[in-house]
N, C-alpha and C positions, 0 to 999 in steps of 0.2 A: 504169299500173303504179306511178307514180311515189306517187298518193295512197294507193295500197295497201299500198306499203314504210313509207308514215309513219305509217300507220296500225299497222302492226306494231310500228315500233322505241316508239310512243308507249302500246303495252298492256303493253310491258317493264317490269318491276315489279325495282327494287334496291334491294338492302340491306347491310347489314356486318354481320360476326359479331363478337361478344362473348365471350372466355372468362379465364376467370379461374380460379385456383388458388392457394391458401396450402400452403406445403410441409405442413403438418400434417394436411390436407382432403387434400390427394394422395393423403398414405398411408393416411390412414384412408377413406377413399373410395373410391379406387380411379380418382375424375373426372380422369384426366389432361389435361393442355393438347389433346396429339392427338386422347382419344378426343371430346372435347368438339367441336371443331373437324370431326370426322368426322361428331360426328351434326349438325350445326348443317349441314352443307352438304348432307348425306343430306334434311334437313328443305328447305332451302330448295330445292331440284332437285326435292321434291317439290308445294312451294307455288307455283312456279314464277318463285319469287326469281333473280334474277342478282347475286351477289357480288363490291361494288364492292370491301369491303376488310376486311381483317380485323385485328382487335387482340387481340391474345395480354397478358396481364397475369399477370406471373409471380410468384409468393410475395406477393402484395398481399393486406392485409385488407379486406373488405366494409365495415369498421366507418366506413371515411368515404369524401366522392366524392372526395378529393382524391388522386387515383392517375394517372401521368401517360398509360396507355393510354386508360383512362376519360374523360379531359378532351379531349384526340385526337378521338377517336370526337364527341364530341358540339361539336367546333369544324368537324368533316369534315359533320357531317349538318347543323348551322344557317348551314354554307358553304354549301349546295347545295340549297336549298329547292324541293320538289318533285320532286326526283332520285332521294332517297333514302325507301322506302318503311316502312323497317322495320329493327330491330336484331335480330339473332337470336339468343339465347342459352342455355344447355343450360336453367339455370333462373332464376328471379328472382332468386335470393339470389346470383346469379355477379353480378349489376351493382349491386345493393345488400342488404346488411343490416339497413340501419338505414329506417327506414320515414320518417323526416324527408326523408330522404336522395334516399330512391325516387319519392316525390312530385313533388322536386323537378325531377329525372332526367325524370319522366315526364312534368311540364308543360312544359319544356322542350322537348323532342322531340314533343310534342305542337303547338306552335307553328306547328314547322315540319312538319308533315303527319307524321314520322316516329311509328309506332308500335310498341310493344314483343310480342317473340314469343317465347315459351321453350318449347321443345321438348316438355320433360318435362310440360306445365302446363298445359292446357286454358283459355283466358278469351275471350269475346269483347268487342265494344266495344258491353256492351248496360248496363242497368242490373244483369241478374242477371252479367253477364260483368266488371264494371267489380267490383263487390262482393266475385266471388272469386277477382278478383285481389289487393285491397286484404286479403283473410283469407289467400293466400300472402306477401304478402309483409309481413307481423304475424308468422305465423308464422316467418319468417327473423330478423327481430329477435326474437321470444320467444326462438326456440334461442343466437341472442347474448345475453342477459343472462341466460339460465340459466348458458349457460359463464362469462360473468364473474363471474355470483354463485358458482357453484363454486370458480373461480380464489380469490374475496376469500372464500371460506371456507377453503380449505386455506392462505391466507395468515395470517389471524385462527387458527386450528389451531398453525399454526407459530410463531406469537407467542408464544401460552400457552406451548408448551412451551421458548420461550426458543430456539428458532433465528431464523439472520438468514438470509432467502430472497432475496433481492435483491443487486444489485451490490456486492461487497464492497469497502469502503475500504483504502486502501495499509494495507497491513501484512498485510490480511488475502486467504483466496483462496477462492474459494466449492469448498465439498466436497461429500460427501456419505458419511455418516457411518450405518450400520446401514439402509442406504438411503433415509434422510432428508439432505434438502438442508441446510445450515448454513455457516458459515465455520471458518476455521480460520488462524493465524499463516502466515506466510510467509517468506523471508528479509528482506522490511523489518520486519517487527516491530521490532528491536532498534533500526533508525533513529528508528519513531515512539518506541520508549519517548525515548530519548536524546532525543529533541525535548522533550517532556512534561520530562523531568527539567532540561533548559538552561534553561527556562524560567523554572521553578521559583528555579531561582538568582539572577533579577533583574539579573544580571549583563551582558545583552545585549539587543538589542531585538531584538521580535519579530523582523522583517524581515533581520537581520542574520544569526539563528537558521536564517531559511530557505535564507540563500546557503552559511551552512559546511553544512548537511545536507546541501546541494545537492551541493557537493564531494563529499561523503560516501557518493553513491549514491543520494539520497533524488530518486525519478522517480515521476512520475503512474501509470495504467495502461498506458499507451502507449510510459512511457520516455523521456517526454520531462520537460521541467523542470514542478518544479511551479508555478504561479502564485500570486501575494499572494492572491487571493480564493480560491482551488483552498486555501490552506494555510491560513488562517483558517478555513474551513469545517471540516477534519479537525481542528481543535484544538477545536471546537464540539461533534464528536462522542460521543455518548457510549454508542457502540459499543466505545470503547477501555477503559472502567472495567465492561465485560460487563454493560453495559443496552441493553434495547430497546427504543427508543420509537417506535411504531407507532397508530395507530388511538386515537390520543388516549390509551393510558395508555404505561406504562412495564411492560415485564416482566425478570424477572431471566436471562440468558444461560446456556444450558448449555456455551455455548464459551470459549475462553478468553480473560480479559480481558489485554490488553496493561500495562495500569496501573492501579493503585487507587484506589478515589474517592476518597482523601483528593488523593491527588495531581492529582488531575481537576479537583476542587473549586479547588484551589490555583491552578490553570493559570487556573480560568476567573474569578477572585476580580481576577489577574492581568491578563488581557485586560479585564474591565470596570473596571480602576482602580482599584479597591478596595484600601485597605490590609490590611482583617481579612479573613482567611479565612474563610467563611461553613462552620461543620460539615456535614460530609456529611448530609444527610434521609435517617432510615432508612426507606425505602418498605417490607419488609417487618419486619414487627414480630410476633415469634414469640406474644406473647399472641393476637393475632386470626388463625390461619390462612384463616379464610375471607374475608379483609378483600379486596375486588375483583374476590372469585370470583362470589358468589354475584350475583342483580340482581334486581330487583322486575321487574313486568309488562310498564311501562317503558321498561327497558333501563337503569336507574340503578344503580351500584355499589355495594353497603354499605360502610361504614366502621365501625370498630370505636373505640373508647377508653376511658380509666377516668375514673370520675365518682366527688369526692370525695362520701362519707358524711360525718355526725357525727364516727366515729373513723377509719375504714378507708376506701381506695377499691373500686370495685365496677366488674366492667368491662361491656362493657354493646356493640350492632353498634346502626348505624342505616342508615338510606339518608338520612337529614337530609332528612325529611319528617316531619310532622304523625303521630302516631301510629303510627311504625313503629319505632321502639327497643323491642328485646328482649335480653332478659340475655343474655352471652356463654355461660353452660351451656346452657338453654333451647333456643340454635337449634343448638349443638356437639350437644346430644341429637338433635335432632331429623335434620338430618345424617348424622347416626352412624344412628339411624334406617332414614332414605333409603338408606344404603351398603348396611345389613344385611339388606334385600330380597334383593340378588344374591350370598350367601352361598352356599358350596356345602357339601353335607353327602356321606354317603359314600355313595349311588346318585350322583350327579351324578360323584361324582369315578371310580367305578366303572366307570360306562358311558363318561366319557372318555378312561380308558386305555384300554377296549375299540379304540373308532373309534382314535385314537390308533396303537396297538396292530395293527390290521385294515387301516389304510393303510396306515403305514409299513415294518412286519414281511410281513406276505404281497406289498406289493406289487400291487394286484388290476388296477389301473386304468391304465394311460398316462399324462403329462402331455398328451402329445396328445389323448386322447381325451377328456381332464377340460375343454381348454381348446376344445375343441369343443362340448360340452355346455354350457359356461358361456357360450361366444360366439351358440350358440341360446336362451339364456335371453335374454340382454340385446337380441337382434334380436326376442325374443317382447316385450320389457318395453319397445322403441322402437315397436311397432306397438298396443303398447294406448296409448301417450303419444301417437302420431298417431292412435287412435280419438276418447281424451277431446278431443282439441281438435275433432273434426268434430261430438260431442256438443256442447260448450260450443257449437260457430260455430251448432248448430240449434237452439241453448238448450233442449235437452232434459236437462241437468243446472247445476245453480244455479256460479257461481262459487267458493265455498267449496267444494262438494264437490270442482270442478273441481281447484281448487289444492290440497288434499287428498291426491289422488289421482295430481295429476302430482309433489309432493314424496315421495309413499312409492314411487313408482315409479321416480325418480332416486336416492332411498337405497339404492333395490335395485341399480340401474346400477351405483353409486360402487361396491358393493360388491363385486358382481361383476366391475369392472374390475380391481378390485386383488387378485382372485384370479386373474387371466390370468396363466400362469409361460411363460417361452419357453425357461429353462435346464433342468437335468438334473434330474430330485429331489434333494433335499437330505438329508441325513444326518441323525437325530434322536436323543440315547439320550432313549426314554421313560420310563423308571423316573427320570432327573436331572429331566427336564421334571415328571414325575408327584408327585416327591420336593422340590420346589419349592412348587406347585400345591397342594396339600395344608396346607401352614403359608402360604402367600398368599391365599387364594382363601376355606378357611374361614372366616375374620373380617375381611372387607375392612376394617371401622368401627372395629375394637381394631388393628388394623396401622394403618391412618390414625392415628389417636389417638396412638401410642405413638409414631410417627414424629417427627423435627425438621423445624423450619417446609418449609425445605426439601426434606425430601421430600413433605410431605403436599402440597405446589403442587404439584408433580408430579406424584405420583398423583390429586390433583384433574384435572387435565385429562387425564392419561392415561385416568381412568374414565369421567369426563362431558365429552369434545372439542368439547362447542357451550355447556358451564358450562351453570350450575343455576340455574333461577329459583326463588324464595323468595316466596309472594303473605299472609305472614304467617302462616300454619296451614302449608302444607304445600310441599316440594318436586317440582319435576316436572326434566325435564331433555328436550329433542327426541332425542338422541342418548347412547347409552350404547357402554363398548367393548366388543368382538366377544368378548372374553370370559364379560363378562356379558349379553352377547343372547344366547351361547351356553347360558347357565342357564338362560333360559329356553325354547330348543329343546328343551333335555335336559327342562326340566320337564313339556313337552309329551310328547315319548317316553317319560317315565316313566309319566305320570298318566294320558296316553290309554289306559287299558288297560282288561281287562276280568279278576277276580280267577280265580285259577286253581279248580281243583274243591276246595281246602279251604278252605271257606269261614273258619273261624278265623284261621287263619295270613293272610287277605286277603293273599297274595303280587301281584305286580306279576310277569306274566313274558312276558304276550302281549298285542302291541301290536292293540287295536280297532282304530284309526288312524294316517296317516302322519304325520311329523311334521311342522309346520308349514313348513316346508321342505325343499326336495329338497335348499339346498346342505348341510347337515349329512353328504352321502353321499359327498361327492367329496375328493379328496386333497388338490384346490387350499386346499380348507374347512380340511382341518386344517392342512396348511402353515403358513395365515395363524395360525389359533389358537396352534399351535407357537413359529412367529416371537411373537406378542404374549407370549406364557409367558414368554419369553426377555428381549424386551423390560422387562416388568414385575421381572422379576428385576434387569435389569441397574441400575433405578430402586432398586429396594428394600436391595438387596445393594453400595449404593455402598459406599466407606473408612469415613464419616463413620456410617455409620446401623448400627452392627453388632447393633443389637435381634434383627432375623427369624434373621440368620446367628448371632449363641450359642444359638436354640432349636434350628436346625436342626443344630450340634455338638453 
């Protein structure tokens, strides 16, 4: 009996479960710690695992191993060599992300006899099983650098347009402003100016500067004292003269600067020892508006300047490369050009009070019901991005298409994400919107034109939010605003048609075809168009630019 029991306790097969969750992955998942942990045990009672131990990792990111449940788990199974048969886990991507990572993970536990199981995931320990484990968990890291790249595109987004998305420096407190993220003064503000300007007087040493502030109220984020390398840093900043310098340029802030660059300038002339003041560098220089914006193939920035003539100077953009200087009118045409594609005439403006008009006024739809149609589109547009990648892993579609196809499928995502509403419908007058739209919208290229430096930046990236490349003939741009993709949905509603019975008059009144998209029918659709009208207004219609606003009196 005795060889019989050992022979039992020694077919006992154990393991530990693994579950992991980031509060972001919770919500939008739905993978709780619990449910995770329920099916992990449901799995191994049925594999006929025995549950030595379990580690729960809570709000931890995949993106590295260094997680202290993580590290636990895998001092517990190369303690115990030959004890432990296996880690259990809902899916790969709960114990790693990052595919350096997972390898690692796996050679590891691999050592010691221990092998990986995930629930959700079918692999065995074969060559075809080994293979598509190593295309799951690629695919885990793919889904991580798509979100990063998204993240550092809505960062690069936020640049252009002159906000600061990041930890805000004392004086200032992170906002968010027409529901975009930014900064904004706070009650120290007044401390930092008053710093900037002691300074200024040469009257005091640095350090000295920092202990009366200190007296004064002047605290870290936390409240506590500031430190010598904590306050030489903020006098380095130069967030305080409303620049931002990000991603290796400089962009101009649409928040409010604390102090002036002359006086910035002063401060930092100051700190490196210098006796003369070095004059402020005017980075934007009203002759070239497109100086920065535009890029060659690339990824280089044009610069703009004037080149003396015989009698007169002449101004002239380069990318300061071998044969890419073209005169400052030539590519402002060409530009002006490029803008005047997405011009709207009066059928486009027509048909968009319509929609306009048919949301807002009747009412037809829900937000609930709008935000259910939209949340089946983007679950349809995640299941064709999980089809391409099972094409690409059979290589029955080339890598270009692949990538292709999985960026205009995540354009579609982004966009339908930021049509998801969770508040009440908003209030719209259409005729203001429509009475707006009308003197903006008709001549984007003569509005640009006619604008000051500063606004045409702004409307630069407000139009094209991933900027324009320039290959010498012609511009292109990946990304245009939903304004004007909107022109060309309306173009498509329009044109798709078939002419009504008088054949002279060739009228437009019955659509042959749907338009190239369903969003154009939903509320959430015009909401956002709405809000961007508004937006664009709020750009064009500043103090300083009163052009568009004496046409519109």
């Amino acid at each position: 009996m005795s060889i019989t029991k050992n022979n039992l306790n020694n077919e006992i097969k154990k393991a530990v479960i693994y579950c992991r969750v980031s509060t972001k992955e919770q919500a939008d998942e739905g993978n709780s710690l619990v449910s995770q942990e329920r099916i992990c045990r449901e799995y191994a009672a049925k594999e006929g695992y025995q549950i030595a131990q379990v580690y729960i990792e809570r709000g931890e990111s995949a993106k590295t191993a260094n997680r202290k449940q993580l590290q636990l788990l895998l001092k517990f199974c190369t303690g115990k060599k030959g004890v432990i048969q296996a880690v259990i886990a809902y899916k790969v991507d709960r114990i790693s992300r990052n595919i350096a990572d997972y390898h690692v993970i796996r050679g590891t536990l691999k050592r010691y006899g221990v092998e990986i199981r995930s629930v959700t995931e079918f692999f065995e320990d074969t060559p075809a099983g080994r293979f598509m484990e190593n295309i799951i968990a690629n695919v885990g890291q793919f889904d991580n650098d798509v979100r990063t790249e998204r993240s550092l595109g809505g960062m690069r987004e936020a640049t252009q347009e002159g906000r600061y998305v990041w930890m805000a420096p004392i004086g200032y407190s992170n906002v968010k402003i027409n529901g975009k993220s930014t900064i904004a003064p706070n009650d120290k503000a007044a401390l930092i100016q008053k710093v900037f300007e002691l300074i200024a007087t040469r009257q005091y040493s640095t350090n000295s500067i920092r202990l009366i502030m200190s007296k004064q109220g002047l605290t870290n984020r936390k409240g506590g004292p500031v430190t010598c390398s904590n306050f030489f840093h903020f006098l380095r900043n130069p967030l305080y003269k409303g620049v931002v310098k990000k991603f290796g340029n400089e962009y101009q802030g649409t928040f409010q600067a604390l102090i002036t660059p002359k006086l910035f300038d002063t401060v930092q002339s100051i700190l490196d020892g210098r006796k003369n003041v070095v004059s402020h560098y005017l980075h934007e220089n009203p002759d070239f508006p497109l100086r920065r914006f535009l890029t060659n193939e690339a990824g280089n920035k044009i610069t703009g300047y004037w080149s003396q003539g015989k009698r007169i100077k002449y101004p002239y953009y380069s990318f300061k490369l071998p044969h890419t200087t073209i005169r400052k009118e030539v590519l402002e045409e060409k530009f002006m050009s490029f803008l005047a594609q997405y011009e709207f005439d009066t059928l486009h403006f027509n048909r968009m009070q319509y929609h306009l008009k048919e949301q807002f006024e009747k009412r037809v739809n829900t937000v609930a019901d709008e935000n259910k149609n939209i949340e089946k589109q983007i679950a349809d547009l995640n299941k064709r991005i999980d089809s391409l990648i099972e094409l690409k892993t059979n290589g029955t579609i080339s890598l270009n298409t692949f990538t292709e196809r999985v960026k205009r499928a995540e354009s579609d995502i982004e966009q339908l994400e930021g049509l998801l509403k969770t508040s009440s419908p908003k209030e719209y007058d259409i005729d203001e919107l429509m009475s707006f739209a009308k003197v903006a919208l008709k001549k984007p290229h003569l509005l640009w034109q006619k604008s000051p430096l500063h606004i045409q930046q702004r409307l630069q990236v407000f139009d094209f939010p991933e900027g324009v490349t320039f290959d010498g003939v012609n511009c292109r741009t990946p990304k245009v605003c939903n304004l004007f993709r909107l022109k060309v949905e309306l173009d498509h509603e329009l044109f798709s048609t078939v002419p009504s019975g008088e054949k002279s008059k060739n009228t437009r009144n019955k659509l042959s075809s749907p338009p190239s998209s369903s969003l154009i029918y939903t509320k959430a659709y015009w909401e956002m168009i709405a809000d961007e009208i508004l937006t664009l207004k709020s750009i064009v219609l500043s103090p300083d630019n009163p052009n568009l606003g004496s046409k519109q009196s």
